[in-house]
VMD Tcl script that draws the C-alpha trace (Angstrom):
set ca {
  {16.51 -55.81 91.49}
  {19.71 -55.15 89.76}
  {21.52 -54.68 92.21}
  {21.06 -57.97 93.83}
  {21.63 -59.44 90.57}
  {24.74 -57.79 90.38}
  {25.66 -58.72 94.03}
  {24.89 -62.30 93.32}
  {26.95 -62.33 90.22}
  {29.82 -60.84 92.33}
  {29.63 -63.19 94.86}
  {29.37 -66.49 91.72}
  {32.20 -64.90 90.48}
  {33.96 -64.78 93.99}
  {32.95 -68.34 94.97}
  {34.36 -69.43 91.19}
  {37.61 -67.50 91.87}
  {38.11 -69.31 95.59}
  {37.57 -72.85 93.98}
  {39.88 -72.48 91.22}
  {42.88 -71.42 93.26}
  {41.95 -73.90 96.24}
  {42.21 -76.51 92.82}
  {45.24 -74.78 91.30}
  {46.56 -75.10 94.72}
  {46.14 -78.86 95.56}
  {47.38 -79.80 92.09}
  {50.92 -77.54 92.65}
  {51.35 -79.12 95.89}
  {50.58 -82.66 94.96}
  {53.01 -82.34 91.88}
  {55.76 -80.71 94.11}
  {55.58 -83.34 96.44}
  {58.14 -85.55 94.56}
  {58.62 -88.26 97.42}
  {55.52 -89.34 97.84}
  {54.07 -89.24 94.14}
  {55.15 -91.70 90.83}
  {56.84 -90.06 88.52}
  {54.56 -89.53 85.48}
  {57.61 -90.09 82.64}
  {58.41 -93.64 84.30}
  {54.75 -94.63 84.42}
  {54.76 -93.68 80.30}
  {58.32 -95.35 79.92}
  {57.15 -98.38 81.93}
  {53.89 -98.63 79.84}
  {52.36 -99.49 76.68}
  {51.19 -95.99 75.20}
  {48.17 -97.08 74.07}
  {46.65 -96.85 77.33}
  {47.45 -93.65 78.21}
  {45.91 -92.57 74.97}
  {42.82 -94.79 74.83}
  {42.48 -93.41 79.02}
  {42.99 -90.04 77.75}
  {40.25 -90.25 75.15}
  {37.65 -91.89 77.22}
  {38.03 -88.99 80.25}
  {35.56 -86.49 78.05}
  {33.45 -89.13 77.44}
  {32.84 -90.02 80.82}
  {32.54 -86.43 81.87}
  {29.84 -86.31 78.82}
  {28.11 -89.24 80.45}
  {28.12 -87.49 83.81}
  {26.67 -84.65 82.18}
  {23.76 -86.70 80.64}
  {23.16 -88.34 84.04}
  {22.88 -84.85 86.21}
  {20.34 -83.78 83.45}
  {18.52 -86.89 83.73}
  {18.08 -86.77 87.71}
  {17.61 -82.51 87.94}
  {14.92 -82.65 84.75}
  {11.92 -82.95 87.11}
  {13.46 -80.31 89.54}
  {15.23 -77.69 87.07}
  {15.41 -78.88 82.77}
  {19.34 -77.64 82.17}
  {20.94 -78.22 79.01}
  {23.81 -80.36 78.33}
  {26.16 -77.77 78.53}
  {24.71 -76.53 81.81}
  {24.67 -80.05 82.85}
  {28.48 -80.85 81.97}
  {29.92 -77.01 83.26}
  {28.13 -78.35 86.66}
  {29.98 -82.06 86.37}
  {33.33 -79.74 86.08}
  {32.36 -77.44 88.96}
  {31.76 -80.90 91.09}
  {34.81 -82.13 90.18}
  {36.85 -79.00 90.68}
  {35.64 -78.74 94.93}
  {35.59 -82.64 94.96}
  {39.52 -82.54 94.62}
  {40.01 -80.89 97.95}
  {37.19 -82.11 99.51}
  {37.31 -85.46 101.43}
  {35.48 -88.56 99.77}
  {34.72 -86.54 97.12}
  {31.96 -84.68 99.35}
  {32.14 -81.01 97.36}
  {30.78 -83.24 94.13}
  {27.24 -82.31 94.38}
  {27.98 -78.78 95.79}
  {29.68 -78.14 92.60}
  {26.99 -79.28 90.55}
  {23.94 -77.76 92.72}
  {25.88 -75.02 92.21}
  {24.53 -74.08 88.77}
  {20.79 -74.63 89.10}
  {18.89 -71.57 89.85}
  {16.23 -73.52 91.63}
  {15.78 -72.99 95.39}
  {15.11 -76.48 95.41}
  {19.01 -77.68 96.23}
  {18.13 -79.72 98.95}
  {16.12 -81.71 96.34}
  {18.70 -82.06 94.15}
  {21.32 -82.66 96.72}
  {19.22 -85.79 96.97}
  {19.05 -86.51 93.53}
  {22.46 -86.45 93.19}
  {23.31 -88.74 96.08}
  {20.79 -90.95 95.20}
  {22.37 -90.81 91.23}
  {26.20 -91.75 93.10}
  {24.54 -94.66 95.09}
  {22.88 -96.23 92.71}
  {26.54 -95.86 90.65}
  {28.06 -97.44 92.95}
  {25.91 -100.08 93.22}
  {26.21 -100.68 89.51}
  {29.93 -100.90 89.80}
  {29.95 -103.17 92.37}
  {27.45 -105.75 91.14}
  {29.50 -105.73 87.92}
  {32.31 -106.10 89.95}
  {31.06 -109.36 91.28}
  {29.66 -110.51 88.00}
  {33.29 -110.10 86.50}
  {35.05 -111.59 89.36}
  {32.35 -114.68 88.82}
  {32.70 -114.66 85.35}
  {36.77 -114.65 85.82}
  {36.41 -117.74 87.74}
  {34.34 -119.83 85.65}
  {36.69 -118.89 82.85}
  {40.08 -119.89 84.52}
  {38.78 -122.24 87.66}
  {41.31 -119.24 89.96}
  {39.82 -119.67 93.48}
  {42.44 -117.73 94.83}
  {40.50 -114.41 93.51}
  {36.77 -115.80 94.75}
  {38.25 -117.03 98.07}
  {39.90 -113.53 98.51}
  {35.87 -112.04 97.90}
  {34.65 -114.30 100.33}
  {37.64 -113.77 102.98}
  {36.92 -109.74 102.41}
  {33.68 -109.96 102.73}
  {33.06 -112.21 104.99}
  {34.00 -110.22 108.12}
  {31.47 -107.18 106.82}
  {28.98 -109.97 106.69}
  {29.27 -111.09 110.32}
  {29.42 -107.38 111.54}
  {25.70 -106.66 109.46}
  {24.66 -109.87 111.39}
  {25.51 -110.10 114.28}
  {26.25 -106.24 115.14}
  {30.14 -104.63 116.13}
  {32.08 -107.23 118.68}
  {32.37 -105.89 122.08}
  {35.69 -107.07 122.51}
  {36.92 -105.50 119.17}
  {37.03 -101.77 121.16}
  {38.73 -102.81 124.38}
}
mol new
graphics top color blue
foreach p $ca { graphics top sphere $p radius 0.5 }
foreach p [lrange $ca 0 end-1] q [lrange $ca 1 end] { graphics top cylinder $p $q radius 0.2 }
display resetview
């Protein structure tokens, strides 16, 4: 029994090690690639200050919120505590760097359950980022609305409708046959 505990903490450590230079990694090379990335002092030069510091001080919080929200959806599957909860969000966010469409998320945060329900909350956590999204997007909308009963712009509300229109006809009416020859 020890021995597989110590095996299994050898191969946490191991799997820890491999994600923090794969992130250590992608950072380096995404800094060092100086043609293709803003330089951060002209972004501060070019803007107000205030931002960057008000954006700085609202990136725990939303990690904290993340944190609340994984305990929330894993309670009925595995109780955690908050610090659990917000050393998983960090683990999620750590593979989701070099992962595409930010796929390694809930990898990193099944991660630290001891549960051998995953698969259970592998759903729980996609069903937590859907229903996100959806969130975002309806207040999306109900800003853009809002924005254009305030100042009468139908630029912005035609631009929704132009976007969304073609999605709309493809849900309808199914992918055009012609579109793929």
């Amino acid at each position: 029994m020890i021995a597989n505990k110590t095996i299994s903490k050898g191969i946490s450590l191991f799997i820890k090690t491999i994600i923090f230079v794969f992130s250590v990694y992608y950072i380096a090379d995404k800094m060092g690639d100086i043609n293709n990335t803003v330089h951060v002092l002209d972004i501060w030069q070019k803007t107000r200050t205030n931002y960057f510091i008000i954006a700085f001080c609202l990136v725990p919080v939303n990690w904290g919120l993340e944190a609340l929200k994984w305990q929330y959806l894993t309670k009925e599957i595995e109780p955690i505590s908050f610090s659990t909860a917000f050393k998983a969000v960090l683990s999620g966010l750590s593979i989701s760097i070099f992962t595409p469409n930010r796929v390694g998320e809930f990898a990193g945060k099944v991660f630290y359950l001891k549960t051998t329900e995953k698969v259970k909350a592998t759903v729980a956590s996609f069903i937590g980022s859907s229903l996100q999204l959806l969130v975002t997007v309806l207040a999306g909308f109900f800003a853009a609305f809002m924005y254009y009963k305030i100042h009468k712009n139908t630029f912005l509300f035609q631009g929704l409708v132009t976007e969304a229109a073609p999605g709309r006809k493809y849900f309808e009416t199914g992918p055009d046959p012609q579109f793929f020859d």
